[in-house]
DRENGUMI-564601 format. One record per residue (C-alpha): residue number from 1; residue in three letters; y, z, x. Coordinates in pm, 1 decimal. Each point is the difference from the previous one (the first is absolute). Example, Ala and Ser with C-alpha at 12.3 -4.5 7.8 and 13.67 -1.06 7.14 Angstrom:
REM residues 2
  resi  resn         Y         Z         X
     1   ALA    -450.0     780.0    1230.0
     2   SER     344.0     -66.0     137.0
//
This chain:
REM residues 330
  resi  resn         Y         Z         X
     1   UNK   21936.7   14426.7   23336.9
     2   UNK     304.4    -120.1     226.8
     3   UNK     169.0    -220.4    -213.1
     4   UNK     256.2     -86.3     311.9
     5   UNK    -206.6    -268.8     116.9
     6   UNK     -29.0    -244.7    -259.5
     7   UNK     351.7      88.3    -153.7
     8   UNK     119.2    -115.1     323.9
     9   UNK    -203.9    -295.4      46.2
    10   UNK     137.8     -84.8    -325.9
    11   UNK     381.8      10.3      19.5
    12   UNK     -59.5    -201.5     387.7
    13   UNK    -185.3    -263.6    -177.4
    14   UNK     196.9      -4.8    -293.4
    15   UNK     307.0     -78.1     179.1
    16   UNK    -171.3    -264.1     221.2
    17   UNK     -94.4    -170.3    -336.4
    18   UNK    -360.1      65.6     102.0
    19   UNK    -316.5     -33.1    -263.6
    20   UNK    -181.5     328.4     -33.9
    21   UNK    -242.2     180.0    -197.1
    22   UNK     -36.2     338.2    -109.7
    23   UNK    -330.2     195.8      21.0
    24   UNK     -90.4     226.4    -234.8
    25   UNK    -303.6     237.3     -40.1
    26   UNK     -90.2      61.7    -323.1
    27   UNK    -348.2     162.2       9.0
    28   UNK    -251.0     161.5     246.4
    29   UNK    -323.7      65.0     -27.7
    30   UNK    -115.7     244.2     336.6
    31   UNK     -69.4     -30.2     240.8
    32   UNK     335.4    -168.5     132.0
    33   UNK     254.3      66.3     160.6
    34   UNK     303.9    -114.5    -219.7
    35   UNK      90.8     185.7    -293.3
    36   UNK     166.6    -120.7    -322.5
    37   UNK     337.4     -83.4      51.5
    38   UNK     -14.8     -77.7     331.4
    39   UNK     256.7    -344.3     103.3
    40   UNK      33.2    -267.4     231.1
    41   UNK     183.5    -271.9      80.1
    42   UNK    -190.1    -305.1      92.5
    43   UNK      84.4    -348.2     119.7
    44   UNK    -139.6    -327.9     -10.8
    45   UNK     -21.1      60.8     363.2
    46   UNK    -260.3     309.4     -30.4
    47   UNK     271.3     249.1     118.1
    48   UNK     -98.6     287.5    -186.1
    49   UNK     284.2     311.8     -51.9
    50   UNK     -71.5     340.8    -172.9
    51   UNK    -327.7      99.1    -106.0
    52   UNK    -274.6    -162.9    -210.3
    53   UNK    -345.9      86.0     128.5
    54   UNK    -239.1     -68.3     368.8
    55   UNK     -74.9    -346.2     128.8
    56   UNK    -231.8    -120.2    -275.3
    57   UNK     237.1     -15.6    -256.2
    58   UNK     245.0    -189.5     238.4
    59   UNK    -120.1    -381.3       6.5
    60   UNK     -72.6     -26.1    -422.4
    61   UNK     348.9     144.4     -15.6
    62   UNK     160.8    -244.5     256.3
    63   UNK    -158.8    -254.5    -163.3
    64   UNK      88.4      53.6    -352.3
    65   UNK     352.2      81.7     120.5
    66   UNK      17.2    -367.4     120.8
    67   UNK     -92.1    -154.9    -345.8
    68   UNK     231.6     227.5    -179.3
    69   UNK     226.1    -107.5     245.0
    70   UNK     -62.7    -371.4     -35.4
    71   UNK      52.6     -10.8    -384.1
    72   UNK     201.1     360.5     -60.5
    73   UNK    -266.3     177.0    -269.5
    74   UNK     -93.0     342.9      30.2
    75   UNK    -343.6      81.7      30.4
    76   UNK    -255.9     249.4     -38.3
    77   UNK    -299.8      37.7     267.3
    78   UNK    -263.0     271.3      -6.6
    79   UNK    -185.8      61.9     359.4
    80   UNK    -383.0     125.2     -36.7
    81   UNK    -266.8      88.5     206.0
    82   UNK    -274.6    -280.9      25.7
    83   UNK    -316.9    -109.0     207.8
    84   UNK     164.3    -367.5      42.7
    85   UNK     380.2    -142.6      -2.5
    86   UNK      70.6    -150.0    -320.5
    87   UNK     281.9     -34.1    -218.1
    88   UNK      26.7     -49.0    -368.1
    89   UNK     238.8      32.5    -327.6
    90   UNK     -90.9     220.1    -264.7
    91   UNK     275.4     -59.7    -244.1
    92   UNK     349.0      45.0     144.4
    93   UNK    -121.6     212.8     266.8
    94   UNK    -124.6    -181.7     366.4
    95   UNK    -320.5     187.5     143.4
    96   UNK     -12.1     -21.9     396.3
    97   UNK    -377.8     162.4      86.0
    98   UNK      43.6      97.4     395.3
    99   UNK    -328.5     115.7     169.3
   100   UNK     182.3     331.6     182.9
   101   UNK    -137.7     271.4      95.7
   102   UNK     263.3     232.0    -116.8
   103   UNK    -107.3     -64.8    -345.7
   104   UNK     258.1      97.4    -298.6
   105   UNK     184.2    -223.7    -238.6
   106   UNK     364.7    -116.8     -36.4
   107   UNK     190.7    -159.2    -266.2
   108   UNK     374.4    -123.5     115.3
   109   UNK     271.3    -182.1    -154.4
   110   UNK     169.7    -271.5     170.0
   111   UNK     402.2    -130.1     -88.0
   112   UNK     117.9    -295.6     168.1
   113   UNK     362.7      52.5      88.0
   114   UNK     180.9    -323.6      56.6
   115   UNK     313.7    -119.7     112.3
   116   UNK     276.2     -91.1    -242.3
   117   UNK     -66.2    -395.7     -13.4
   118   UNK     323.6    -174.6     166.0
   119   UNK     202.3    -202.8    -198.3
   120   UNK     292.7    -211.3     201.7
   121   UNK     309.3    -148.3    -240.3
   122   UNK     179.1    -279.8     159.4
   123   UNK     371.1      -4.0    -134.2
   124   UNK     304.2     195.9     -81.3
   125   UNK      50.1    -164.9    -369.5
   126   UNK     -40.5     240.5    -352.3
   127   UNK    -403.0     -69.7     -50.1
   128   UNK     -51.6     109.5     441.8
   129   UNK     208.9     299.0    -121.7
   130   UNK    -149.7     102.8    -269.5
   131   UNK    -371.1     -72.2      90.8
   132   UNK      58.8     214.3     344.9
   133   UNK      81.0     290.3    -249.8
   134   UNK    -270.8     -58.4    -223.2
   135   UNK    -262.1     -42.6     237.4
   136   UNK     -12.3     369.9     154.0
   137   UNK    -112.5     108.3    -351.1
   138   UNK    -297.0    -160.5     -32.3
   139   UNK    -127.2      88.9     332.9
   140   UNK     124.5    -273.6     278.6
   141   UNK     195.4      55.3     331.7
   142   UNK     269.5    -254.5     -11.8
   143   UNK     166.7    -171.3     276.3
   144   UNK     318.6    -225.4    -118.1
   145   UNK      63.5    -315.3     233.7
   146   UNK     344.5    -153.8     -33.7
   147   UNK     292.2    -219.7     190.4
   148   UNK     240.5     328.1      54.0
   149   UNK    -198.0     237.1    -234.4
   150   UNK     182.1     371.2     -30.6
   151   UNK    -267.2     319.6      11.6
   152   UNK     264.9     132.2    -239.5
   153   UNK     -77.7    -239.7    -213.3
   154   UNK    -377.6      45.3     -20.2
   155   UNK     -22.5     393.8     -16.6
   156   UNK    -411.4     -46.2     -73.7
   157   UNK     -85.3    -195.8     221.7
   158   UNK    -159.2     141.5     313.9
   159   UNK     139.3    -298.2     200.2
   160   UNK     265.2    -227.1      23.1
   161   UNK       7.1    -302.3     194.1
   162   UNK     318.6    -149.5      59.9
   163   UNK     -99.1    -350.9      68.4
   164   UNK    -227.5    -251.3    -148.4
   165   UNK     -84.3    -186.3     359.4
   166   UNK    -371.4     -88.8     -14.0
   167   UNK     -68.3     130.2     347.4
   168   UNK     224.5     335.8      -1.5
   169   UNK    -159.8     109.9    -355.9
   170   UNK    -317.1     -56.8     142.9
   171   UNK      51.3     220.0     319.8
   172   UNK     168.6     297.4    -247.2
   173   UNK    -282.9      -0.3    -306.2
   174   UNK    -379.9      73.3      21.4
   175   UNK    -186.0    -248.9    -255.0
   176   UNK      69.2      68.2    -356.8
   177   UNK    -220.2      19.7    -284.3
   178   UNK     201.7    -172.7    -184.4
   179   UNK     372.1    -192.8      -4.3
   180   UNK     230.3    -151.7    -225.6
   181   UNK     296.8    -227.7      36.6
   182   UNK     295.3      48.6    -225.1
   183   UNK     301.8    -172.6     173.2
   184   UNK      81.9    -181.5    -310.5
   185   UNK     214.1    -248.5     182.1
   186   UNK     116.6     147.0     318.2
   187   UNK    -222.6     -64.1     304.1
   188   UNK    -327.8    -121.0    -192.2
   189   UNK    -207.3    -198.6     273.1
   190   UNK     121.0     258.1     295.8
   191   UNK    -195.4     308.2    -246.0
   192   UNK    -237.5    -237.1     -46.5
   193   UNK     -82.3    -113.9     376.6
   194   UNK      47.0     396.4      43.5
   195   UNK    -253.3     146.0    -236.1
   196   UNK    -211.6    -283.6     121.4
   197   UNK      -8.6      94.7     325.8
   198   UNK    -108.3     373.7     -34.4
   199   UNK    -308.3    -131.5    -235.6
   200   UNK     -23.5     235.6    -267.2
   201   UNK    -283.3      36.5    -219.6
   202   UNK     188.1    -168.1    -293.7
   203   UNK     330.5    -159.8     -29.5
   204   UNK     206.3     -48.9    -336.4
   205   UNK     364.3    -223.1       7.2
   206   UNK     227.8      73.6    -269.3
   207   UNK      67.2    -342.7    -109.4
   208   UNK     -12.2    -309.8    -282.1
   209   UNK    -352.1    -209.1      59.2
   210   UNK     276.3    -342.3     118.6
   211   UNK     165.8     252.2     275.5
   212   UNK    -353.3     107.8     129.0
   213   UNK    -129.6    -325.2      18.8
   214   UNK     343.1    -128.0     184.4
   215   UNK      -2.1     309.0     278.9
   216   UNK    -453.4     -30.8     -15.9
   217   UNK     112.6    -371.7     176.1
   218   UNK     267.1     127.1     233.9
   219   UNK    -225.7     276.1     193.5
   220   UNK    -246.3    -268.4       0.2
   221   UNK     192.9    -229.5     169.1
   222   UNK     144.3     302.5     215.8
   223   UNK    -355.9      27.5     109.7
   224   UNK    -138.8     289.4    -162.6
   225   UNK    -312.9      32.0    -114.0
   226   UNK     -55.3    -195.9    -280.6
   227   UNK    -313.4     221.6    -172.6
   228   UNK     209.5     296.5      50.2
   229   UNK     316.1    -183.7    -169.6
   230   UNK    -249.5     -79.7    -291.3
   231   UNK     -90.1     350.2     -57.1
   232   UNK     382.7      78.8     -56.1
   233   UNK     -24.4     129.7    -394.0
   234   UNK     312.7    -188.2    -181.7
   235   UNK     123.2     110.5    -229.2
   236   UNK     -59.5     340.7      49.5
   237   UNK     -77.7     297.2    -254.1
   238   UNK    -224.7      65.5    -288.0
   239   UNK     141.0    -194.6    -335.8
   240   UNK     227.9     295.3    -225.7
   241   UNK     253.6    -202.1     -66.4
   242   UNK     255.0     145.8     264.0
   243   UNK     375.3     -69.6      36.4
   244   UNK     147.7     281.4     166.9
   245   UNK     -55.8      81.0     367.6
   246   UNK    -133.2     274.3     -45.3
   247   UNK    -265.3    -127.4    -306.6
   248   UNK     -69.7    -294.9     279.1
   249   UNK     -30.2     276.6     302.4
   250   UNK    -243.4     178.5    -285.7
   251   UNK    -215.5    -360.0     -43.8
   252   UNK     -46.6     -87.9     369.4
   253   UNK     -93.0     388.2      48.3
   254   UNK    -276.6     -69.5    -280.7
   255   UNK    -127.9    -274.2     207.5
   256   UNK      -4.9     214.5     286.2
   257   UNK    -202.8     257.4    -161.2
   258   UNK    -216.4    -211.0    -143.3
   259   UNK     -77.4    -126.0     341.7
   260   UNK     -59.1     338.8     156.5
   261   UNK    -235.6     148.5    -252.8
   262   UNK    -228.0    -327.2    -104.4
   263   UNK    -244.6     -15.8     289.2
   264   UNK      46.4    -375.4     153.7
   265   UNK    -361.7    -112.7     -91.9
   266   UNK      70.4      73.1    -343.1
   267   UNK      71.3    -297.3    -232.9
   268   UNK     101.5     -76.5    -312.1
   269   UNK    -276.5    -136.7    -299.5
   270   UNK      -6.8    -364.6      40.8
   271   UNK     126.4    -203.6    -248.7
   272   UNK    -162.5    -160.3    -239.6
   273   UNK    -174.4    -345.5     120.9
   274   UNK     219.1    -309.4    -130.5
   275   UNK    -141.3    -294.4    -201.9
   276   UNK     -50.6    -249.1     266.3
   277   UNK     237.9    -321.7     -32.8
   278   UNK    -293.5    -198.1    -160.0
   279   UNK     -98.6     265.3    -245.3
   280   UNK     -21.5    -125.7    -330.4
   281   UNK      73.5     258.8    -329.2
   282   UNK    -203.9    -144.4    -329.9
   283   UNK     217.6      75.6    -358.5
   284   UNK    -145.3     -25.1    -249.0
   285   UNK     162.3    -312.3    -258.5
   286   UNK     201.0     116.5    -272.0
   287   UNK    -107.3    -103.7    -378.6
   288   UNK     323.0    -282.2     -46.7
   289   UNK     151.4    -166.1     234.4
   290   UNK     239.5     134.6     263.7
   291   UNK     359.9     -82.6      24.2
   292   UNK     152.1     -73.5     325.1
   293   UNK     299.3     164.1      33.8
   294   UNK     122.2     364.8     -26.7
   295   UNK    -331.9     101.5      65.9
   296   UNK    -136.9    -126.5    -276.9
   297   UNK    -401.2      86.1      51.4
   298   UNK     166.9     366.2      34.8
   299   UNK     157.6       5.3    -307.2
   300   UNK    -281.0    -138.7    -185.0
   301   UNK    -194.0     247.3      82.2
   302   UNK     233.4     309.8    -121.0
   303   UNK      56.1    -191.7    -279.8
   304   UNK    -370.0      26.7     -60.6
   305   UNK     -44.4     380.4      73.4
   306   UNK     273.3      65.1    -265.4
   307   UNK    -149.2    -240.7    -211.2
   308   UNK    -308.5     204.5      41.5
   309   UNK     140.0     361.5     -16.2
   310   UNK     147.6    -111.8    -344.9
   311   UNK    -375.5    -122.0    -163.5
   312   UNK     -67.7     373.9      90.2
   313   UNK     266.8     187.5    -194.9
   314   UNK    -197.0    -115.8    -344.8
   315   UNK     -97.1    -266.6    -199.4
   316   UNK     344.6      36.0    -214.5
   317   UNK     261.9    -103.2     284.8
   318   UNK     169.1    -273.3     -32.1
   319   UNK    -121.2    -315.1     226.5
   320   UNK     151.0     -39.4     318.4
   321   UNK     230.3    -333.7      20.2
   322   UNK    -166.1    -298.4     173.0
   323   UNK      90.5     -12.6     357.1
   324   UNK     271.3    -226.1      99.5
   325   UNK     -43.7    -255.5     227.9
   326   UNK     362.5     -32.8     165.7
   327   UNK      47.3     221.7     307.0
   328   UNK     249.6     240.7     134.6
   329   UNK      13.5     169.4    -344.0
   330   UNK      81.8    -323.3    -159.9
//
């Protein structure tokens, strides 16, 4: 098997920050003409490098390369000889049937390889710092955007932008995945209007709910967009009780993650239904009289549970004194 071909493939796409997926041939049943182990590389595109088998095999793999593609989970696809196309799942294994003449089964593996999801910080303050470290560990290409920003100063980041003009950060970044805001203070509504304008898939501002709303009415009256100011996420980060930068940077990452691994159709349960406003609960009346103050009806009623619980200890306790009808523990 030359392995040259898709290794190659690989590392070009790789660096491109293409999607790919890797072909694998697990089984054969002859006649065929791959053999177990055989590779390729395969793109959503159909190009097809290394070696997994003749043209029959090609379109079920193609197109099962494109829906691992689309949501990034491995599958599992067995190729078999039939009269008819058809296609079917037995358990966690997809059967293409291909009427070829060649005859011979094959069973392949297929690994989505995707590009590290892009994550752009806007800002040069402690939390920008410290998320732009953080982020490379978990699996994100970040690119830091910031008024005067040092590369030196961002040694994991795979890009540094030096300014936070809407128009220059747009020409210099592709779209990301994902950004987040963390000026704190210095330059808020230009990282705003500049994360804005490259329209990332989500966008988080580190920031108090009265700030948000203040800067939410600014780029609104700036004229951006005013459903994409709404989507802004303020504040920003999962609740762990954070003070440091770095426990903040560690929140908002959270919140990131979150984002990137729940699938966007996904929701949460719903809540439980409230009482409408005209909804009327019955209670039952208590023996004596309620008070009205203190809670009186409440009292009343524990007074009549212990009352209760004594009766049960035996016959010989001593009688419980007769309520008294003052409140507040009068």
């Amino acid at each position: 098997m030359n392995t040259s071909a898709w290794i190659n493939a690989a590392a070009r796409l790789q660096a491109q920050q293409q999607p790919f997926a890797l072909v694998s041939v697990l089984r054969v049943q002859p006649p065929a003409s791959a053999r177990a182990g055989d590779k390729a590389l395969v793109t959503a595109e159909g190009a097809i490098h290394g070696w997994i088998g003749g043209g029959c095999a090609q379109p079920a793999v193609i197109k099962t390369v494109r829906q691992a593609l689309a949501d990034g989970l491995p599958r599992t696809i067995r190729i078999a000889p039939t009269d008819t196309t058809v296609e079917r799942t037995l358990g966690d294994v997809l059967e293409f049937g291909m009427a070829c003449h060649s005859g011979g089964t094959l069973e392949l593996f297929i690994d989505p390889v995707l590009p590290a999801p892009r994550l752009m910080v806007l800002g040069d303050s402690p939390v920008a710092r410290a998320l732009a470290a953080l982020a490379p560990r978990v699996g994100f290409s970040v690119s830091v955007v910031a008024e005067g920003a040092a590369a030196a100063d961002f040694p994991d980041a795979e890009q540094v932008v030096a300014t936070d003009n809407a128009t220059s950060v747009r020409e210099a970044l592709p779209t990301p995945a994902f950004a987040v805001v963390a000026t704190q203070g210095r330059r808020d509504l230009q990282a705003l209007k500049a994360a804005l304008g490259v329209r990332p898939g989500r966008l988080w501002f580190v920031a108090s709910a009265r700030k948000a709303a203040v800067l939410r009415q600014s780029l609104i009256a700036g004229g951006e967009d005013a459903q994409q100011v709404a989507a802004i996420v303020a504040p920003a980060g999962e609740h762990i009780g954070a003070q440091t930068p770095e426990e903040i940077a560690l929140s908002v990452l959270a919140a990131v993650v979150a984002a990137r691994r729940v699938p966007a159709h996904a929701t949460a349960e719903p809540a439980a239904e409230p009482l409408p406003a005209t909804a009327v609960v019955t209670v039952p009346e208590p023996a004596a009289p309620a008070h009205s103050c203190c809670g009186g009806a409440a009292k009343q009623a524990a007074a009549a549970m212990a009352q209760a619980a004594g009766a049960a200890v035996g016959a010989d306790a001593p009688a419980a004194a007769a309520p008294k009808t003052s409140c507040c523990g009068g």
